[in-house]
NUBANU-211589 format. One record per residue: chain; x negated, y negated, z of N, C-alpha, C in turn. Coordinates in steps of 0.05 Angstrom, whole numbers, plus 5000, padded with zeros to 4 digits. Each point is the difference from the previous one (the first is absolute). Example, Ala and Ser with C-alpha at 12.3 -4.5 7.8 and 13.67 -1.06 7.14 Angstrom:
> A/4736/5114/5156/5018/4976/5000/4982/4976/5000
> A/5007/4979/4986/4984/4976/5001/5015/4978/5014
//
This chain:
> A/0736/2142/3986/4973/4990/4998/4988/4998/5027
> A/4974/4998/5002/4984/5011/5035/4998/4971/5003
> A/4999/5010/5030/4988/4958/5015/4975/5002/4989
> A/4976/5012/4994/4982/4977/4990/5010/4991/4970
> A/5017/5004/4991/5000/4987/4973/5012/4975/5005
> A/5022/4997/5021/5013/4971/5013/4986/4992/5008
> A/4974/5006/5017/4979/4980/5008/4983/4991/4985
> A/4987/5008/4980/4986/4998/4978/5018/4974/4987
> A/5028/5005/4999/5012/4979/4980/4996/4977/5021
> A/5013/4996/5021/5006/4981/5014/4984/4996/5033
> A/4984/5000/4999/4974/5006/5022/4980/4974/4995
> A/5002/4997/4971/4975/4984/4985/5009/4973/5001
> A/5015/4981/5021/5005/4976/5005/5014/4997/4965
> A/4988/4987/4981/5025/4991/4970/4984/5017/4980
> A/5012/5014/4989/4989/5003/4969/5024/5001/4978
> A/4987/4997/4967/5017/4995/4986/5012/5011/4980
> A/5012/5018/4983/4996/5000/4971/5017/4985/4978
> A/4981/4988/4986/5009/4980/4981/5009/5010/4974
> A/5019/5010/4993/5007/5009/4979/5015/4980/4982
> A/5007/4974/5006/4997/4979/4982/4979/4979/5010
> A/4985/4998/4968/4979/4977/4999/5011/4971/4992
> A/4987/4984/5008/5020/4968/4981/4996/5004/4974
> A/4984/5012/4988/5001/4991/4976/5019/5016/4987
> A/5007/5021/5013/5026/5022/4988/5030/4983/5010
> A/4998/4992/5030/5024/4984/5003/5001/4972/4977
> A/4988/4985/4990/5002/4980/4983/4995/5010/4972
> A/4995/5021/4994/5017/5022/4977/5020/4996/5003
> A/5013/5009/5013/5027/5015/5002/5020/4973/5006
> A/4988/4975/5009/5024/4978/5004/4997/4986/4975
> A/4984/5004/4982/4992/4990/4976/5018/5014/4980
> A/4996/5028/5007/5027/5014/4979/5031/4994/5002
> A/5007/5007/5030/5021/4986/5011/5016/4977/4989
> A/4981/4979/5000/5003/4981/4993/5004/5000/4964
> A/4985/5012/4985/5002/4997/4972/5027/5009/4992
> A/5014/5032/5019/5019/5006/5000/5033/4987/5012
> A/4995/4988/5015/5022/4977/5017/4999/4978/4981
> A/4982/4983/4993/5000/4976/4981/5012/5006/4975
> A/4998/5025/4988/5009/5005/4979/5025/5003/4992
> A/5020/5013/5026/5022/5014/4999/5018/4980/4997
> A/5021/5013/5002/5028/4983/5000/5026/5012/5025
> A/5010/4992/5021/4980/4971/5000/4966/5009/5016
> A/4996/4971/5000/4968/4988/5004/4998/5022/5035
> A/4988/5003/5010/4992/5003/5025/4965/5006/5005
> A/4995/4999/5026/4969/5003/5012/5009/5025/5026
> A/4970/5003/5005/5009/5016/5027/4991/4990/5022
> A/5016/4997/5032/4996/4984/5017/4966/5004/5009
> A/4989/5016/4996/4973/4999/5010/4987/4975/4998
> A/5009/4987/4976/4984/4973/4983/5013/4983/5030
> A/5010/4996/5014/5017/4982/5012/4968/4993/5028
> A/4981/5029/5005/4988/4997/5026/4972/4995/5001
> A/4999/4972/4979/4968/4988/5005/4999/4995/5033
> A/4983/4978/4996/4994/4992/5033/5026/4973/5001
> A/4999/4986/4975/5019/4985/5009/5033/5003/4997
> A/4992/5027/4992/5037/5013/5005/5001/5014/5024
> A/4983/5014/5006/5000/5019/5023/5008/4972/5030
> A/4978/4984/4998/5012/4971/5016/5038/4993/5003
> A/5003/4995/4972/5023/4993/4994/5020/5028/5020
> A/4990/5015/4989/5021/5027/5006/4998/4997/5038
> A/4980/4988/5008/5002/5003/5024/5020/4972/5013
> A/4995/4982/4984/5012/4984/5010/5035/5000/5000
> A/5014/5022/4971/5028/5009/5003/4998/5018/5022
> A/4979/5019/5012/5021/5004/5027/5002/4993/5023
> A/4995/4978/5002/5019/4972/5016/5015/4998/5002
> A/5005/4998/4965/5032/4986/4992/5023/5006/5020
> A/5018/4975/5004/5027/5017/5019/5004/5024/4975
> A/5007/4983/4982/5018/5020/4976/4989/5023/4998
> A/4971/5005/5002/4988/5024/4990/4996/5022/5027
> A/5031/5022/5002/4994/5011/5024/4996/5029/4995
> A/4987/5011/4972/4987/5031/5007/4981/5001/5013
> A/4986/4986/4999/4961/5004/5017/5013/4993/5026
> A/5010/4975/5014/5002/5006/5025/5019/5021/5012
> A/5022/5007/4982/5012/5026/5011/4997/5024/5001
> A/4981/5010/4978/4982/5022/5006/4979/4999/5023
> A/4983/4979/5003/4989/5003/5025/5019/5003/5020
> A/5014/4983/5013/5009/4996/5022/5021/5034/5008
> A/5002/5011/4968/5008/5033/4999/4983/5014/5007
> A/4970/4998/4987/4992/5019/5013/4989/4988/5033
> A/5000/4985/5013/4985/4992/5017/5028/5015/5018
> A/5022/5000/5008/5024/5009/5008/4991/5034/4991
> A/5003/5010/4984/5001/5025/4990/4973/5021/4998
> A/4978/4987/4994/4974/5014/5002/4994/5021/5012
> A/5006/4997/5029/4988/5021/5012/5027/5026/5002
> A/5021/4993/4986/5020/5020/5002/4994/5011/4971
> A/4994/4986/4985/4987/5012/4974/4977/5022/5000
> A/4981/4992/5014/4976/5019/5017/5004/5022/5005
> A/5018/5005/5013/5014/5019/5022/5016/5024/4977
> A/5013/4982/4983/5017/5016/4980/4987/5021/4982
> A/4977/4974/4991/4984/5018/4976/4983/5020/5008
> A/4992/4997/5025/4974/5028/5020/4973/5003/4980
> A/4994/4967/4980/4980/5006/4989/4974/4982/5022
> A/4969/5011/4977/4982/4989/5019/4976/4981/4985
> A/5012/4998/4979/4985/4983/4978/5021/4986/4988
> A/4994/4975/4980/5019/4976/4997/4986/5001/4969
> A/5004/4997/4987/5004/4996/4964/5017/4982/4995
> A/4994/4978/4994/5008/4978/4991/5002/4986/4975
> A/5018/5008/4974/5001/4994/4978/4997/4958/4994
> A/4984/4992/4988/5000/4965/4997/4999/4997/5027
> A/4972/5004/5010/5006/4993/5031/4992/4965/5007
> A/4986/4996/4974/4990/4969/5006/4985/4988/5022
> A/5007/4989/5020/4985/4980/5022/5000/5026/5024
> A/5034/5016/4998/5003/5024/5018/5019/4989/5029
> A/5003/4966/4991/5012/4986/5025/5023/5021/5010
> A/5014/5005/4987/5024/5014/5013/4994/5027/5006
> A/4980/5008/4988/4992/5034/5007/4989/4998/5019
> A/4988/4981/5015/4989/5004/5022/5029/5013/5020
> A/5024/4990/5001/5020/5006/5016/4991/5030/4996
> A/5004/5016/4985/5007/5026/5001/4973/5009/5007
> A/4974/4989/4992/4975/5011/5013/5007/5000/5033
> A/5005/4973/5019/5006/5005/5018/5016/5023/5016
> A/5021/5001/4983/5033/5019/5009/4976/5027/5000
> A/4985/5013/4979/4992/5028/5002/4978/5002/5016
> A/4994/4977/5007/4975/5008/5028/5016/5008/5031
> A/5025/4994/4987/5015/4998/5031/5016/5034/5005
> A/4996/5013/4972/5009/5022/4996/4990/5020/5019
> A/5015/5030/5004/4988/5023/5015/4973/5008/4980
> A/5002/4998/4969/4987/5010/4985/4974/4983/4999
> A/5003/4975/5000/4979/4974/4991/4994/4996/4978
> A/4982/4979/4993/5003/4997/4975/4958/5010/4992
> A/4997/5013/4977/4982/5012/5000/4985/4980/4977
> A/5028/4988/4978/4976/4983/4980/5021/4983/4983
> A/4987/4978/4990/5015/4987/4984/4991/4991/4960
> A/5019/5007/4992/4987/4999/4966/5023/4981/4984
> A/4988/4987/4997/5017/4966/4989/4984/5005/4975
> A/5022/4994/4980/4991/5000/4970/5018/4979/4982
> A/4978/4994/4987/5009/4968/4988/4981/5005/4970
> A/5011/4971/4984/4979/4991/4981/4972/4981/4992
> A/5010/4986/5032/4976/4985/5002/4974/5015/5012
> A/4979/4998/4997/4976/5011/5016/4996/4983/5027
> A/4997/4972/4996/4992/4983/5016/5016/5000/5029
> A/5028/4997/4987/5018/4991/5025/5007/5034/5014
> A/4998/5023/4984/4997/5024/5019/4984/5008/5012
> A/4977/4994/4993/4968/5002/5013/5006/4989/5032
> A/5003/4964/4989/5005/4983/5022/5021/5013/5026
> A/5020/5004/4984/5020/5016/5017/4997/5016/5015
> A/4990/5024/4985/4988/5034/5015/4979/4993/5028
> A/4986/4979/4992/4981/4994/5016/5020/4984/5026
> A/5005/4980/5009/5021/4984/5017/5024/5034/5005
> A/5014/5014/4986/5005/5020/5014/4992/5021/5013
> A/4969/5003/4990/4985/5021/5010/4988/4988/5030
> A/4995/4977/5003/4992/4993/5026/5018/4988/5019
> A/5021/4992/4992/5023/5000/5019/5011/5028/5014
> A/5003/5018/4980/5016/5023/5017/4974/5028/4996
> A/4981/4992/5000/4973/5012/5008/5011/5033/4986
> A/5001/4995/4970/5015/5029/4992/4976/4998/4968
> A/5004/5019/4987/4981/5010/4974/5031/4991/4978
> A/4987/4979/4990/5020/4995/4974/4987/5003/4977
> A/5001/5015/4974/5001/5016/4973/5019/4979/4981
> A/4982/4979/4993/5020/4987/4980/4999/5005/4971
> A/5023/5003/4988/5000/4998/4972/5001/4977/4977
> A/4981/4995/4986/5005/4978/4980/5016/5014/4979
> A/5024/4996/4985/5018/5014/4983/5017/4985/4999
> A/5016/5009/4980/5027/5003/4981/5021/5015/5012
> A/5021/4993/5017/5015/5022/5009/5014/5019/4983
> A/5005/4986/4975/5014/5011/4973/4986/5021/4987
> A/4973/5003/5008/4970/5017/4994/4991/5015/5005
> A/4992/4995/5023/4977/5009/5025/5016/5007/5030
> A/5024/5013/5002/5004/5015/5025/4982/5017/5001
> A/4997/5015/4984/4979/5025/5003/4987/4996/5013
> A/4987/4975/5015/4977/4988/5007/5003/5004/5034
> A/5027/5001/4999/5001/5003/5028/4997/5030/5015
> A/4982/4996/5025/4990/5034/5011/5017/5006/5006
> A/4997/5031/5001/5009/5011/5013/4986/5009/5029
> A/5012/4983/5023/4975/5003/5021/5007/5024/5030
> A/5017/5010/4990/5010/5028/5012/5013/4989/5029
> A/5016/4979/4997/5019/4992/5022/5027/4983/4995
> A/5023/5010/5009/5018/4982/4984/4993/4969/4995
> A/5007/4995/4981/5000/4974/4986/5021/4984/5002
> A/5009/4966/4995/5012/4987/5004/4998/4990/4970
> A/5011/4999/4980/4999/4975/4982/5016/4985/4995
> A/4994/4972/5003/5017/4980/5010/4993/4984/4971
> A/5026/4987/4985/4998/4980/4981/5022/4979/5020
> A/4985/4974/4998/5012/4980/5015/5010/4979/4982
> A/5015/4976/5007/4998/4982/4983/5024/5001/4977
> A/5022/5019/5005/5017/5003/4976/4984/4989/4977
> A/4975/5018/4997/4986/5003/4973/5014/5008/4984
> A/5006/5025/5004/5015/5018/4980/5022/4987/4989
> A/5015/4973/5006/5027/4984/4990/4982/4998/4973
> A/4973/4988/4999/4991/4984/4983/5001/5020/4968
> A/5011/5024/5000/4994/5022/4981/5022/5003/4993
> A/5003/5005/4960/5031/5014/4994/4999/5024/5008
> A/5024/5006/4995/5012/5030/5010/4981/5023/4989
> A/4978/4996/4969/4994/5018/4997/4976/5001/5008
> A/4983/4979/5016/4987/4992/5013/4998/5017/5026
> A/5021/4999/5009/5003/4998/5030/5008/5039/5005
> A/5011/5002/4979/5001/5036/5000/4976/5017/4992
> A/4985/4983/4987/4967/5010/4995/4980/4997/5030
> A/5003/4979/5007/4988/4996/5014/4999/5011/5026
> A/5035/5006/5014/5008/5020/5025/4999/5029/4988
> A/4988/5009/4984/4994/5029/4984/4975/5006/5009
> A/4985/4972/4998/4969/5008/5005/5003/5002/5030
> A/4999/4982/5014/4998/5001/5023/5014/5028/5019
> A/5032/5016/4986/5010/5016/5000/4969/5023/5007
> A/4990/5003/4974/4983/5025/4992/4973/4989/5020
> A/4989/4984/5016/4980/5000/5014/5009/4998/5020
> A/5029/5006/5023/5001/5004/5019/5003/5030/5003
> A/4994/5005/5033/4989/5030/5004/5027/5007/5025
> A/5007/5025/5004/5027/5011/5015/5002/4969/5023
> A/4980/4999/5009/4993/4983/5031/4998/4977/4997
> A/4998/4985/4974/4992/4975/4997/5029/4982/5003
> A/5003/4980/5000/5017/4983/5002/4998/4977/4975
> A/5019/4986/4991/5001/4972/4987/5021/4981/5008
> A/4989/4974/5006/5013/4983/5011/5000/4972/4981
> A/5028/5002/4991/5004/4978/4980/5022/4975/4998
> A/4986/4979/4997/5019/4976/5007/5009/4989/4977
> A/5031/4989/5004/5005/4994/4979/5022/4976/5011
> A/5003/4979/4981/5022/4976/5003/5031/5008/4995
> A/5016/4998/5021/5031/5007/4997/5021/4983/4978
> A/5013/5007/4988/5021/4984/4987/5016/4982/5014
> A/4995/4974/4995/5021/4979/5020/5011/4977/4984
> A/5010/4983/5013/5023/4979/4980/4971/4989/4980
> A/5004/4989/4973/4991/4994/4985/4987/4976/5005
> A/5011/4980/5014/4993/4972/5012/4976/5001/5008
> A/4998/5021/5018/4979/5002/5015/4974/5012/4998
> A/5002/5021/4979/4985/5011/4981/4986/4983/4981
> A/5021/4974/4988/4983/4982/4983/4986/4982/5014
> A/5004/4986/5029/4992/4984/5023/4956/5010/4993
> A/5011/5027/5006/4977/5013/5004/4974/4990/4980
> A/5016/5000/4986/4987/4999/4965/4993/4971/4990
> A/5008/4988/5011/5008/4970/4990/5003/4984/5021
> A/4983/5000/5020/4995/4977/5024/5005/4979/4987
> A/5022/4982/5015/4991/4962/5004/4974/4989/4997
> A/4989/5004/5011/4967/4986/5003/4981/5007/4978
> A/5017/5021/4986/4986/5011/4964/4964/5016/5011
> A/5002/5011/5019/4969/5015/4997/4998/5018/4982
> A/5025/5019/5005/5013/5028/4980/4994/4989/4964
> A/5012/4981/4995/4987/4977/4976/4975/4996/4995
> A/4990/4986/5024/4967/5001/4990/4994/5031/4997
> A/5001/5013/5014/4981/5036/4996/5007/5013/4982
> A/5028/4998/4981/5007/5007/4977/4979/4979/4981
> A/5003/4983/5007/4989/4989/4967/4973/4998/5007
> A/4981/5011/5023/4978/5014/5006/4995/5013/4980
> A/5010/5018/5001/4990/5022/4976/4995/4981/4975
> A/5014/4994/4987/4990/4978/4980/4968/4992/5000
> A/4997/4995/5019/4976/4989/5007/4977/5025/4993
> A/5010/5022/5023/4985/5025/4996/4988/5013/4974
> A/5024/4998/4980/4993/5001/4977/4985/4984/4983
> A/5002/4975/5001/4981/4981/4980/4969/5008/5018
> A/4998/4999/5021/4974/5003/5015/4991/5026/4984
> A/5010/5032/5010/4990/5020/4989/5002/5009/4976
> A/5018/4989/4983/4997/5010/4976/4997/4970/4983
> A/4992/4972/4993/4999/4976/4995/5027/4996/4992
> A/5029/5010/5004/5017/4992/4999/5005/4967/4998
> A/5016/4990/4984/5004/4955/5010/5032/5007/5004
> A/5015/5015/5021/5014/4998/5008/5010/4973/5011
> A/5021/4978/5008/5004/4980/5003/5015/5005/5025
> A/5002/5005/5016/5020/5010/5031/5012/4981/5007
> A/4995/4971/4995/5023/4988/5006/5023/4997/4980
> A/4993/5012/4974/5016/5000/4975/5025/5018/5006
> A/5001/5018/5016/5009/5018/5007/5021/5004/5031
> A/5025/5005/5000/5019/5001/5021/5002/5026/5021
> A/4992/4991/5023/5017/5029/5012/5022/5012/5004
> A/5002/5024/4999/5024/5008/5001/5006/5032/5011
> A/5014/4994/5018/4998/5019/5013/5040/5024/5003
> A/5004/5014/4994/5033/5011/4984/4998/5032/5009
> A/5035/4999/5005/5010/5025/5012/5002/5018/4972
> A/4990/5019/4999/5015/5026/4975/5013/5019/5021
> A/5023/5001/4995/5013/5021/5017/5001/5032/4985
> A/4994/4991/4975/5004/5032/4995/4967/5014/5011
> A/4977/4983/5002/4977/5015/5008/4995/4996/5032
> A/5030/4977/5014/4995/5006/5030/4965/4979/5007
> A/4996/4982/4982/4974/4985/5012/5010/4976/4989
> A/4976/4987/5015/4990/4976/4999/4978/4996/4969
> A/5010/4989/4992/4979/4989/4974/4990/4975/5002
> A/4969/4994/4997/4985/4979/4995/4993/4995/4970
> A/5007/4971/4994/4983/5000/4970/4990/4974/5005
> A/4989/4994/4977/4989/4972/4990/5016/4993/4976
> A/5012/4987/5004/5015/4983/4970/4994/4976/4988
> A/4990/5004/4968/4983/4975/4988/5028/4984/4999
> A/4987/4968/5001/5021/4975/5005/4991/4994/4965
> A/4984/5010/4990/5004/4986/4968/4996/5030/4983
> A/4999/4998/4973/4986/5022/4987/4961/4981/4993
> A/4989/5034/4998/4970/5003/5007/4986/5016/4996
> A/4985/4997/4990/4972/5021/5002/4978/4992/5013
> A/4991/5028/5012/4987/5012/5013/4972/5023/4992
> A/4979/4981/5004/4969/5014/4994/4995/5020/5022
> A/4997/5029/4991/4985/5012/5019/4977/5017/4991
> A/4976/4983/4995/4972/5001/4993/4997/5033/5009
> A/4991/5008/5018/4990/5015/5011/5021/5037/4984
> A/5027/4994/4994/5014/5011/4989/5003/5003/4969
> A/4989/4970/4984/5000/5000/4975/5027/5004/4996
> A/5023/4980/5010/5024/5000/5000/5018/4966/5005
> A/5012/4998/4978/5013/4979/4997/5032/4997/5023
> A/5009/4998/5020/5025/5013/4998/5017/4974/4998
> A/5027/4997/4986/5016/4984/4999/5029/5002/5019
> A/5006/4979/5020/5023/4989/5008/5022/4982/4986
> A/5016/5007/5007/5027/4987/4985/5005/4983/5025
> A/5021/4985/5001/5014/4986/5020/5010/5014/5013
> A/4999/4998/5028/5010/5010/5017/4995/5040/5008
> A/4988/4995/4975/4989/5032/5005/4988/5009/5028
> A/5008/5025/5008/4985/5003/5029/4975/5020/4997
> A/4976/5006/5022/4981/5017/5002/5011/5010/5031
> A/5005/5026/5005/5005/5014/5017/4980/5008/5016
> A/4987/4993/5028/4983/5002/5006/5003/5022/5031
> A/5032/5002/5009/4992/5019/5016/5041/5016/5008
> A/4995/5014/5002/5030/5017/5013/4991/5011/5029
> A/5020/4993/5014/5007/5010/5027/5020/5010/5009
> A/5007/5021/4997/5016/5020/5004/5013/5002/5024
> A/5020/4997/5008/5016/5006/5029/5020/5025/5008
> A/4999/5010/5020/5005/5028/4985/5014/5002/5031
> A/5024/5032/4997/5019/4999/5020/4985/5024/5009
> A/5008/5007/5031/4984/5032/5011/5004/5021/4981
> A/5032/5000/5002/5000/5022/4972/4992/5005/4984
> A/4993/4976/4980/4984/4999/4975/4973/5010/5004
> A/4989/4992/5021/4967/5002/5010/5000/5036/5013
> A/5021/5004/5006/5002/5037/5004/5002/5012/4982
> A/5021/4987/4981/4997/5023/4970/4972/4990/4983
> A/4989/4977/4997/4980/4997/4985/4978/5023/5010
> A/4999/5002/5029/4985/5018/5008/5001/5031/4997
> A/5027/5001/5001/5006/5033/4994/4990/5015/4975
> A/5008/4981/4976/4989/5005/4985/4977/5016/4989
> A/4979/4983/5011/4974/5014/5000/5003/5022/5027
> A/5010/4998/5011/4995/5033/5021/4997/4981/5034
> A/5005/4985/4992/4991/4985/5035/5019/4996/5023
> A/5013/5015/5020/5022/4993/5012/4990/4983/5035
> A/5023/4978/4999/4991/4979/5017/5008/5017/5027
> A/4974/4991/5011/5003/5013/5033/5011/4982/5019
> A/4997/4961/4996/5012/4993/5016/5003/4975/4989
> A/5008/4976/5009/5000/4976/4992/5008/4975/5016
> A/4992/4975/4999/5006/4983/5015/4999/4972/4984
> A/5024/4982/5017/5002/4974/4984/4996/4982/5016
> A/5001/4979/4997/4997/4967/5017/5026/4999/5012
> A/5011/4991/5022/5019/4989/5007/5028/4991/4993
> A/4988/4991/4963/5014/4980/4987/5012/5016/4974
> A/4975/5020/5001/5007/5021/4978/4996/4989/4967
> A/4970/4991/5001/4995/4978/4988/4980/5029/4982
> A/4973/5012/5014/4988/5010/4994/5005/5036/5009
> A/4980/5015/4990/4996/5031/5003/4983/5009/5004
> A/4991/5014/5018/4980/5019/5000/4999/5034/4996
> A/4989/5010/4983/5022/5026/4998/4970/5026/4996
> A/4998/5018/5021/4982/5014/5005/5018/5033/4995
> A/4973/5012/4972/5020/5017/4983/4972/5026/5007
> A/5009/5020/4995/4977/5028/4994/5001/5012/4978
> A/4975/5001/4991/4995/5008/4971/5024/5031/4992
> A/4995/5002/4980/5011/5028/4991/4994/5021/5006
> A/4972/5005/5012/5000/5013/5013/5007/5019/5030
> A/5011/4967/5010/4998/5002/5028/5026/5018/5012
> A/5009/5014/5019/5029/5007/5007/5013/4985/5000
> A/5029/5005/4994/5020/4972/5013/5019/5012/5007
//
């Protein structure tokens, strides 16, 4: 593709394309939801978890001593960034759930420091507001043309340009734990088929470690992890008139070793029903019954190499914490040489 088409994209200080609207995202958590409430067992999908007063909550677990992915991914890439830079020889940054972008700023920095530089940045999320806000605070910090996407990553890759310079796409956040397997092989397929010979992907993910510590994570002393689980509760009676009862309800947070995660539920302390107006749906609890509200997957390098092979992606390099707690694992599409 010619430089005026890269300047055209990224020249123009922020622009956007919105290919999800709210009223399509509150579709689609509305179906979600009819489909999770119904099943057996019960579950929701963690999205419901990031009102304002979960998103709060969520900030306040990474504090937590117990809760050490978010500070050990940063303090990974803040150590590793600019050797990441260097590796990938890209000059644009694609950022899958880029959110606030706190930690993408590291790697915005690391590629300004490059022989190549960094030419543009495209953070794609579901919120409008908080990417708008974002693109803007990144566009004038590192004085670069950011192209944000409002989307569905499960959807709308397509969405991402092609801006005729290697690419970087970075999913942060051991997001991808949060997905089953058939989830998670759909989803590195797509991303597979929209990288180009030159492009790069850089993906984080949480390591397998003693179980203790894994549930620590999950299940703080001080119970925040508690309040932001039975958040959602809340989420629901608000958007759909749900009369959910959240304090009726236990946290619980449990190892499955055959799926290698962390499981969150909500478990009713009596039997119950449950109005959800907005659904035209009765749902009934038994005692002790649980609602499954999120999986977090922990995964070994190997596993995270073959998951990748799979779809055609072979890892070019990788790096861990100190402790060997976390991963960073930077792969080239199928197309690329290896």
């Amino acid at each position: 593709m010619s430089t005026p088409t890269r300047t055209a994209l990224f020249s123009g200080g922020v622009s956007a394309d919105v290919r999800l609207h709210e009223a399509e995202f509150r579709t689609a958590l509305r179906r979600d939801a009819r489909v999770g409430l119904t099943a057996q067992p019960k579950w929701t999908a963690p999205v419901w978890f990031y009102d304002n007063r979960g998103s709060a909550l969520y900030e306040q677990i990474t504090r937590l001593p117990e809760y050490y992915p978010f500070r050990t991914e940063r303090d990974l890439l803040r150590l590793r960034s600019q050797e990441i830079a260097h590796v990938a020889g890209t000059e644009v940054l694609v950022e899958l759930g880029s959110g606030t972008s706190e930690k993408t700023k590291l790697l915005l920095s690391a590629m300004r420091r490059t022989p190549q530089g960094l030419v543009g940045y495209v953070p794609f999320d579901v919120s409008e507001a908080t990417l708008r806000e974002a693109a803007k605070d990144s566009a004038r910090q590192f004085e670069i043309g950011v192209h944000a996407i409002v989307g569905d990553f499960h959807r709308h890759l397509d969405a991402i340009p092609d801006v005729g310079v290697p690419r970087l796409v970075a999913f942060l956040g051991s997001t991808i734990g949060n997905f089953d397997p058939d989830e998670r092989r759909a989803f590195l397929q797509s991303v597979a088929d929209v990288l180009g010979p030159d492009d790069r992907f850089l993906l984080a993910t949480d390591l397998v470690k003693p179980v203790d510590r894994l549930i620590a994570a999950y299940d703080d002393e001080a119970g925040v992890t508690a309040d932001f689980n039975r958040n959602l509760l809340r989420a629901l009676n608000r958007e759909l008139g749900a009369d959910f009862v959240p304090s009726q309800f236990d946290h619980v947070a449990r190892w499955n070793p055959e799926g290698s995660c962390v499981e969150m539920w909500l478990r009713a302390q009596q039997a119950m029903g449950v109005d959800v107006p907005a659904l035209d749906l009765r749902i009934g609890f038994a005692e002790g019954e649980g609602l499954r509200t999120e999986i977090s997957t922990k995964f070994t390098p190997d596993g995270v190499r073959d998951e990748l092979a799979a779809v055609g992606m072979a890892v070019a390099a990788s790096w861990t914490d100190p402790a060997g707690d976390y991963l960073l694992t930077l792969a080239k599409g199928p197309s690329a040489e290896t």
